[in-house]
ChimeraX commands (.cxc) that place a marker at each C-alpha (Angstrom):
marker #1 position -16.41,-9.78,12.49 radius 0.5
marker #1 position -18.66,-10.81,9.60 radius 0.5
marker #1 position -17.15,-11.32,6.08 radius 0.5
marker #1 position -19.31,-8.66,5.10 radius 0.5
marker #1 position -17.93,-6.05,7.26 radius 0.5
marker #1 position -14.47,-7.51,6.49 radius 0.5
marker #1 position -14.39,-7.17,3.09 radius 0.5
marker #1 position -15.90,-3.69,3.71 radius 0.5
marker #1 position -12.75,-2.74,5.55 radius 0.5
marker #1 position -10.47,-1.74,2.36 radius 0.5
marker #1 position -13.35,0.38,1.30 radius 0.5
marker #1 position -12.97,2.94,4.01 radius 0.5
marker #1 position -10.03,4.04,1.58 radius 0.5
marker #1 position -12.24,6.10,-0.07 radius 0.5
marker #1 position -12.96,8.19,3.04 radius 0.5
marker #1 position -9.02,8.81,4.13 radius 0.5
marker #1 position -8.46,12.50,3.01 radius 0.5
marker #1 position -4.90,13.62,1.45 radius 0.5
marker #1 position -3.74,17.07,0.92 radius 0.5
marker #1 position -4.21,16.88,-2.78 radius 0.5
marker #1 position -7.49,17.97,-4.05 radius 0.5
marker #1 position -9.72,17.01,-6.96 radius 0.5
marker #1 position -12.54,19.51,-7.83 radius 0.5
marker #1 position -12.01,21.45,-4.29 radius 0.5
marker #1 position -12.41,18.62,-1.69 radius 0.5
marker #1 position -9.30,16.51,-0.56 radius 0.5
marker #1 position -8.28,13.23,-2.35 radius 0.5
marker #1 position -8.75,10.31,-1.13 radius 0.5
marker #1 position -6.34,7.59,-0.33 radius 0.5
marker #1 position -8.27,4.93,-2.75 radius 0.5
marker #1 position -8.30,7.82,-5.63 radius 0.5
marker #1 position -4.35,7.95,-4.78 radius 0.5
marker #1 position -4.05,4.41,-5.29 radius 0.5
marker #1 position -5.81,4.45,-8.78 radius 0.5
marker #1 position -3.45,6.93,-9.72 radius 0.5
marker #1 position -0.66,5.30,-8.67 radius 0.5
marker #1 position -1.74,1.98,-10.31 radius 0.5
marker #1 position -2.26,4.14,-13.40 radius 0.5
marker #1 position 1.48,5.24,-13.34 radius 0.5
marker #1 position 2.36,1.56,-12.60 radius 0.5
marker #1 position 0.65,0.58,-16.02 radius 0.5
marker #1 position 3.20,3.16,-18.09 radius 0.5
marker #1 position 6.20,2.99,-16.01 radius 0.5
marker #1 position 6.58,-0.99,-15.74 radius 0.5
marker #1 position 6.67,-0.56,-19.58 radius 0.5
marker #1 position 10.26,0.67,-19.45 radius 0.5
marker #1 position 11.22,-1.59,-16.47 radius 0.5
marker #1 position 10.32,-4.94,-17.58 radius 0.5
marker #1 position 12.73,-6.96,-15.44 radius 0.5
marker #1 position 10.25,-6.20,-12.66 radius 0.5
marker #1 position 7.77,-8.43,-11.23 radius 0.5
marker #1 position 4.42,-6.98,-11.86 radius 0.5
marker #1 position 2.28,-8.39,-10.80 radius 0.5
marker #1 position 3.87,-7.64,-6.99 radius 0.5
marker #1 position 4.25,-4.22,-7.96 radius 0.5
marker #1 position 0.44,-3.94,-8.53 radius 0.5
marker #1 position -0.46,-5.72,-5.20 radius 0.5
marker #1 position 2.00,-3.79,-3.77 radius 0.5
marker #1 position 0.59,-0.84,-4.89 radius 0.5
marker #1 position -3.06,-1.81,-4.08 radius 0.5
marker #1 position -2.43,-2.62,-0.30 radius 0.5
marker #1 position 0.86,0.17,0.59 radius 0.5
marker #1 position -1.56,2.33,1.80 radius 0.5
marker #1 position -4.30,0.05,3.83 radius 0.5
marker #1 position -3.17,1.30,7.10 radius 0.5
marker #1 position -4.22,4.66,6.70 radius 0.5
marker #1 position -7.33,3.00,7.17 radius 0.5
marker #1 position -6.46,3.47,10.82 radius 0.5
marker #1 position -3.22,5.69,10.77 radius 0.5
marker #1 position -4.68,8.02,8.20 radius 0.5
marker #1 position -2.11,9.96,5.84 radius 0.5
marker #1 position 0.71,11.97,6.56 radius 0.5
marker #1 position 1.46,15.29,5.01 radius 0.5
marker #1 position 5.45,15.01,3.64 radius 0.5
marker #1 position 6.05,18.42,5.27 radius 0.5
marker #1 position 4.33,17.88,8.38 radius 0.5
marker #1 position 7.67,16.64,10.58 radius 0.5
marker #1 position 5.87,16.54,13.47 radius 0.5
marker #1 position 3.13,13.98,12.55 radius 0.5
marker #1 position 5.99,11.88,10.35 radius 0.5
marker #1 position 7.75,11.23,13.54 radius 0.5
marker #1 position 4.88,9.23,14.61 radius 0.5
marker #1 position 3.87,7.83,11.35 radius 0.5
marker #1 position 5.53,4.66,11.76 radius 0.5
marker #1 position 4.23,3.87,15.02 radius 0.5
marker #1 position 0.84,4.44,14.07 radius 0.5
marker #1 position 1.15,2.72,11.16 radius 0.5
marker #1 position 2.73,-0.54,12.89 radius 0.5
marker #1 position -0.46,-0.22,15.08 radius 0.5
marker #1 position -2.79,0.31,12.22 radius 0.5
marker #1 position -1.59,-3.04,10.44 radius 0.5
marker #1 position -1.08,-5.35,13.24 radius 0.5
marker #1 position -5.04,-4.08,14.06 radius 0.5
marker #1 position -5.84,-4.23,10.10 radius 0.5
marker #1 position -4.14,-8.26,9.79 radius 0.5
marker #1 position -7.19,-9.46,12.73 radius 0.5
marker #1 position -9.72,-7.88,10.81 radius 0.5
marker #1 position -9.49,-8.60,6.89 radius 0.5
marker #1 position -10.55,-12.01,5.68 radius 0.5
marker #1 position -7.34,-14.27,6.20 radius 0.5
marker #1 position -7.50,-14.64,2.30 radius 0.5
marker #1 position -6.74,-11.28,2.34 radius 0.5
marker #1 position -5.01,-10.72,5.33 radius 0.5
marker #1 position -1.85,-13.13,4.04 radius 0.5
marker #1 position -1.61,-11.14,0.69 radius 0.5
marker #1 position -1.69,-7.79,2.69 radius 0.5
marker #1 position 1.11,-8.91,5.30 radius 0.5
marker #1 position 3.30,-9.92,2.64 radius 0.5
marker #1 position 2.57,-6.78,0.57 radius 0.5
marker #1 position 3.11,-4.42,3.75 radius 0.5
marker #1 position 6.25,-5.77,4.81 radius 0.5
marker #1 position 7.94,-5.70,1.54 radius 0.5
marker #1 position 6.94,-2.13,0.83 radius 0.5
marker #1 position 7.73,-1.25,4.39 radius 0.5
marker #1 position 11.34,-2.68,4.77 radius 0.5
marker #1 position 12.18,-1.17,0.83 radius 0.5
marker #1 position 14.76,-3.37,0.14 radius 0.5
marker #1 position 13.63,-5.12,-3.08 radius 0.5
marker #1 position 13.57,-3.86,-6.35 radius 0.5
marker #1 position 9.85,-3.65,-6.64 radius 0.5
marker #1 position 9.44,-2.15,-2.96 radius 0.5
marker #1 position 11.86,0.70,-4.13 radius 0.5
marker #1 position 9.60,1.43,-7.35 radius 0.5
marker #1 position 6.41,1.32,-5.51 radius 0.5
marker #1 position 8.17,3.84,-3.30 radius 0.5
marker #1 position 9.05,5.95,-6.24 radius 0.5
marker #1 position 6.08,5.96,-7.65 radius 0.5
marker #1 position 4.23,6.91,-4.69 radius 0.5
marker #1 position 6.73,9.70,-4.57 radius 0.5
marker #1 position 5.34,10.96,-8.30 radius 0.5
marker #1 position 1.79,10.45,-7.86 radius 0.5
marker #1 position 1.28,13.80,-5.50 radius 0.5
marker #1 position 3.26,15.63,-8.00 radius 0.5
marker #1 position 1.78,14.68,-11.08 radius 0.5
marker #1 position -1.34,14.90,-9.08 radius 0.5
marker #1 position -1.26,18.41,-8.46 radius 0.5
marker #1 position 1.01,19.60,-11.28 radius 0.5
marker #1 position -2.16,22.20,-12.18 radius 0.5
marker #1 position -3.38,23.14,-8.91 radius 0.5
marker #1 position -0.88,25.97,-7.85 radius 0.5
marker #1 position -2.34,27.00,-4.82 radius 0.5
marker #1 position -1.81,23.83,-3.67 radius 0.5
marker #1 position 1.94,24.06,-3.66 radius 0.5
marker #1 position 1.89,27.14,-2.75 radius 0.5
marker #1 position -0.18,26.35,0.54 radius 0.5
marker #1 position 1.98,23.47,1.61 radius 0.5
marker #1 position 5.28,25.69,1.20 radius 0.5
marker #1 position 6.42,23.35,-1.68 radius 0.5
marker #1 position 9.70,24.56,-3.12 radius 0.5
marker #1 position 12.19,22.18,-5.20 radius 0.5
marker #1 position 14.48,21.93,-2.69 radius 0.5
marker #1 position 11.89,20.15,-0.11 radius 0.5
marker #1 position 10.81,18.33,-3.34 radius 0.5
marker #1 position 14.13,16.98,-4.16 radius 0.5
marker #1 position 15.21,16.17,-0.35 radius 0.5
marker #1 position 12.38,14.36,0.43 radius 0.5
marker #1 position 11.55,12.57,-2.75 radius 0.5
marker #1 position 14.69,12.02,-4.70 radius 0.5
marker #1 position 16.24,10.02,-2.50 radius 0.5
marker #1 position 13.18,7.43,-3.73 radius 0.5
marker #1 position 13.75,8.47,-7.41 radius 0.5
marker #1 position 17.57,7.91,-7.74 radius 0.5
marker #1 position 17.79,4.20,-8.50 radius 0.5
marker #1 position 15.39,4.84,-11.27 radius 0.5
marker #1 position 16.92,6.63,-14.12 radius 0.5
marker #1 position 13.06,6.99,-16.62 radius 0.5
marker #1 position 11.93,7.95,-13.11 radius 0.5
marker #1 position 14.10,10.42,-12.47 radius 0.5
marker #1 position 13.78,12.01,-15.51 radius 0.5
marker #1 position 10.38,12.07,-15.26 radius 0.5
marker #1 position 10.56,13.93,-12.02 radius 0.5
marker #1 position 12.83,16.53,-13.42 radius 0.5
marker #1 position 10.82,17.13,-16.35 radius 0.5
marker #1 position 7.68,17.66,-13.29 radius 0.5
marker #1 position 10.18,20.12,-11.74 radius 0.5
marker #1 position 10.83,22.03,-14.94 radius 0.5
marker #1 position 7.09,22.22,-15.89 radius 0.5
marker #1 position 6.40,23.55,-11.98 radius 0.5
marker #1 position 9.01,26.27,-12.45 radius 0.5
marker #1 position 8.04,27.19,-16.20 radius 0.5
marker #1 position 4.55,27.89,-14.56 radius 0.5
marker #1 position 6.15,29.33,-11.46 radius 0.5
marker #1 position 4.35,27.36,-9.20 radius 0.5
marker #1 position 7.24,26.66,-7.38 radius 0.5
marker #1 position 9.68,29.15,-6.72 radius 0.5
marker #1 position 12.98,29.00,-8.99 radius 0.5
marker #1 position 16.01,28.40,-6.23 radius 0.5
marker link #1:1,2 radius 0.2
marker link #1:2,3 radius 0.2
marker link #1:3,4 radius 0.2
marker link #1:4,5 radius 0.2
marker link #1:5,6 radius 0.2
marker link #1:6,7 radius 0.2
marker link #1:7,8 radius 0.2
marker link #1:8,9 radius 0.2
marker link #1:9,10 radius 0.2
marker link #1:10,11 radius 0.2
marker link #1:11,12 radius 0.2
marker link #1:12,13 radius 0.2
marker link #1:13,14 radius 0.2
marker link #1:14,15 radius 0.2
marker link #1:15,16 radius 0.2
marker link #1:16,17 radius 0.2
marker link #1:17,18 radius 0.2
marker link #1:18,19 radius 0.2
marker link #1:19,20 radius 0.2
marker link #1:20,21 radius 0.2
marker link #1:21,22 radius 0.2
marker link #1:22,23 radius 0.2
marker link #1:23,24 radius 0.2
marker link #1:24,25 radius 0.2
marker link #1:25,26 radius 0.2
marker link #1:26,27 radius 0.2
marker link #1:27,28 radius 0.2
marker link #1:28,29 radius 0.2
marker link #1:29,30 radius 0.2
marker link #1:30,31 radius 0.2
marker link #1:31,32 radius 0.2
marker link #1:32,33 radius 0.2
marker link #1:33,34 radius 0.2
marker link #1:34,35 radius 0.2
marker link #1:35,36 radius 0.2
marker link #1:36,37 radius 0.2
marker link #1:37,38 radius 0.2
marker link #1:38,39 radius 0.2
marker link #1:39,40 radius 0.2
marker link #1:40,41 radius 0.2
marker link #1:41,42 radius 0.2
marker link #1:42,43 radius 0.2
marker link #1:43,44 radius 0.2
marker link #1:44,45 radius 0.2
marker link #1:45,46 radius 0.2
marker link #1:46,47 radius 0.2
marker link #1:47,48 radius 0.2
marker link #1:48,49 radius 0.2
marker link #1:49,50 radius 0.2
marker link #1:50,51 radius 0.2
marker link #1:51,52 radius 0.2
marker link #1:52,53 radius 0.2
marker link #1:53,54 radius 0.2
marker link #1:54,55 radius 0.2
marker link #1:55,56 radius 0.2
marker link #1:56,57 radius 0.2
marker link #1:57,58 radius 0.2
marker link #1:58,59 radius 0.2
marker link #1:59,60 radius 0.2
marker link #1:60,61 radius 0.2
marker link #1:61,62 radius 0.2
marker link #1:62,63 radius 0.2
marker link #1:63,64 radius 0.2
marker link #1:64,65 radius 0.2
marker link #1:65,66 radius 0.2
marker link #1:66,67 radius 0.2
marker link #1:67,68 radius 0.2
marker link #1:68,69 radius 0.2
marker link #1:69,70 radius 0.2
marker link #1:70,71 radius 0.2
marker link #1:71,72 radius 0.2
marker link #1:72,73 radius 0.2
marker link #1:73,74 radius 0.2
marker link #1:74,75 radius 0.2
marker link #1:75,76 radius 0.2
marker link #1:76,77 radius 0.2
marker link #1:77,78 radius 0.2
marker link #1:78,79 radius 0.2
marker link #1:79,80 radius 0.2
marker link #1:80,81 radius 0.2
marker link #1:81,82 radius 0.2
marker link #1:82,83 radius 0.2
marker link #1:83,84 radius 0.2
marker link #1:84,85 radius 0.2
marker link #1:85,86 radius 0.2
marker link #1:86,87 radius 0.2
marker link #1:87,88 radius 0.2
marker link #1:88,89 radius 0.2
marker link #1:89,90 radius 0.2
marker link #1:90,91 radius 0.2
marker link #1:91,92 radius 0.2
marker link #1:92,93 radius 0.2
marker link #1:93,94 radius 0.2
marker link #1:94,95 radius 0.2
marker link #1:95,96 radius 0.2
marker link #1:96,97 radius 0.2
marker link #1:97,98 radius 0.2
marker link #1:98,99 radius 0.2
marker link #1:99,100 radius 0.2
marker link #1:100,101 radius 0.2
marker link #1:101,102 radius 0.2
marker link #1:102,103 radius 0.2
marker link #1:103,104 radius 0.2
marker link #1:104,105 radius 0.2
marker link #1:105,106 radius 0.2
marker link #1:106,107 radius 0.2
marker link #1:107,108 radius 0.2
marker link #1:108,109 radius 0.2
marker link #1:109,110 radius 0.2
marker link #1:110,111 radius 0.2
marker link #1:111,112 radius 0.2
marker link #1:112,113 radius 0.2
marker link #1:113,114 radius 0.2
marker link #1:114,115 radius 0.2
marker link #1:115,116 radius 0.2
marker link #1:116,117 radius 0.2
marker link #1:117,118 radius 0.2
marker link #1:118,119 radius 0.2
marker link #1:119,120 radius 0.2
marker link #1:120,121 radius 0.2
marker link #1:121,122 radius 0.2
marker link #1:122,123 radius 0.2
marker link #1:123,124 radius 0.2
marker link #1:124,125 radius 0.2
marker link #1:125,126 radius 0.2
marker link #1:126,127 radius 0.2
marker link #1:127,128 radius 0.2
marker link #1:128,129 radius 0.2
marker link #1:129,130 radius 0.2
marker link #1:130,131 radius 0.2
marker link #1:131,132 radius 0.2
marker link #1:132,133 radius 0.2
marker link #1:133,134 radius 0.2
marker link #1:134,135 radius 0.2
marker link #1:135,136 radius 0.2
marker link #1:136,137 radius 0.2
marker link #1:137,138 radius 0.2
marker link #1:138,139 radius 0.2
marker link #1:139,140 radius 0.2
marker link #1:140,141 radius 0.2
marker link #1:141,142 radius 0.2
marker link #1:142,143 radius 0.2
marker link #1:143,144 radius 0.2
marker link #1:144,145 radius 0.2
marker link #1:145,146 radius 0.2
marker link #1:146,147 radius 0.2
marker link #1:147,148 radius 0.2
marker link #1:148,149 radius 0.2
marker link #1:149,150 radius 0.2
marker link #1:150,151 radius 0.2
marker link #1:151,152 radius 0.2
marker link #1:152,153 radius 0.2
marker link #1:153,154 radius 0.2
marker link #1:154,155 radius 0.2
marker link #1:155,156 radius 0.2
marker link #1:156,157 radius 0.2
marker link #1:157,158 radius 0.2
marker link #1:158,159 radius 0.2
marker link #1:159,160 radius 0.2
marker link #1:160,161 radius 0.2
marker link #1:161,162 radius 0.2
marker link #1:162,163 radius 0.2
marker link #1:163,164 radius 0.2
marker link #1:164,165 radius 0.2
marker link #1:165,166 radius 0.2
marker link #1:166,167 radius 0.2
marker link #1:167,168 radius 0.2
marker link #1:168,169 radius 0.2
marker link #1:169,170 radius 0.2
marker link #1:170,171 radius 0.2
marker link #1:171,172 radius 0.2
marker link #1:172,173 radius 0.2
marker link #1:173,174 radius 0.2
marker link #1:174,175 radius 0.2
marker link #1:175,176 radius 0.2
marker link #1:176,177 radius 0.2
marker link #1:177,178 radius 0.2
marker link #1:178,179 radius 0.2
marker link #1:179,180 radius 0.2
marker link #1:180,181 radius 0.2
marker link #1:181,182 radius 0.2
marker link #1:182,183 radius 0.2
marker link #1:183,184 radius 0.2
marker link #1:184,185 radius 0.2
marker link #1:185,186 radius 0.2
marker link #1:186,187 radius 0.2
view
C-alpha cells in the first residue's frame, strides 16, 4: 500500500455515519471525534492529574476501527453483540495498513481505550458517553426516534460517568435540560 493511500486511511472517518445528525444528514465519526476532543479541552481543566496528552490521542484514534466496523447504535443490542468482534477484526486489518509511524501510536491508543482500566481510558470512555448527548441535546426528534428515555440513558452510560464526579454532574444537568424540554419522557 502506498503512503499516500495509507495516510488516506484515517480520512475515511469522515464518511462513517452515526445516528446523530447535523443539518439533516447523519454525523460522521471524524465530526464525533472533534466534538469529543472539544469536550476534552474543558473537561481536562477540572481533572488535571490526568495525562493529556494520552487522553487526546486517545481520543483521536478510539474510533479508527469504525473505519471497517462502522458505528454501533447504543440501543441496537443486536448489532452490540457483535461489535467487539468486528471491531477486533477492523483493527488487527487497520494495524497492516497505516504507516507503522502511525500504526504503533494507534495500537497503543486502541488497547488502552479498549481494556478501560486506566484512568485516562475511563475518561475517554466518559466522554464519549457525553458527546451524543450534548450532541443532540436540541434535536428532539432524534431522541424521540431512537426510543431514548433516562432510564436507557442512565443504564447504559452512567456506569462510564460514575468515577467522574464534574462528569456526572454534567450529565445530570443534560438529563434535567432533556426533561425541562420534554424531550425525554419524565420516569
Amino acid at each position: 500500500m502506498k503512503l499516500i493511500e495509507q495516510l488516506r486511511l484515517p480520512y475515511l472517518l469522515k464518511e462513517v455515519k452515526r445516528a446523530g445528525k447535523v443539518e439533516g444528514r447523519n454525523e460522521t465519526t471524524a465530526e464525533h471525534t472533534f466534538s469529543t476532543l472539544t469536550l476534552a479541552e474543558y473537561f481536562l481543566k477540572l481533572h488535571p492529574k490526568l495525562n493529556a496528552t494520552k487522553v487526546k490521542q486517545m481520543i483521536l484514534y478510539h474510533d479508527y476501527v469504525e473505519i471497517y466496523a462502522g458505528d454501533t447504535n447504543l440501543l441496537n443490542d443486536k448489532l452490540r453483540e457483535k461489535k467487539y468482534e468486528e471491531e477486533d477484526i477492523a483493527f488487527k486489518k487497520l494495524v497492516k495498513e497505516l504507516p507503522k509511524e502511525i500504526a504503533k501510536d494507534f495500537t497503543k491508543a486502541w488497547k488502552e481505550y479498549s481494556l478501560c482500566k486506566t484512568k485516562e481510558a475511563k475518561f475517554v470512555s466518559a466522554l464519549d458517553a457525553l458527546d451524543p448527548m450534548l450532541h443532540s441535546i436540541y434535536q428532539p426528534e432524534e431522541w424521540r426516534e431512537h426510543g431514548y428515555t433516562e432510564e436507557k440513558l442512565r443504564k447504559y452510560k452512567e456506569p462510564r460517568l460514575k468515577e467522574f464526579p464534574k462528569l456526572m454532574k454534567f450529565f445530570n444537568e443534560l438529563i434535567t435540560e432533556l426533561k425541562i424540554k420534554k424531550i425525554i419522557p419524565e420516569n
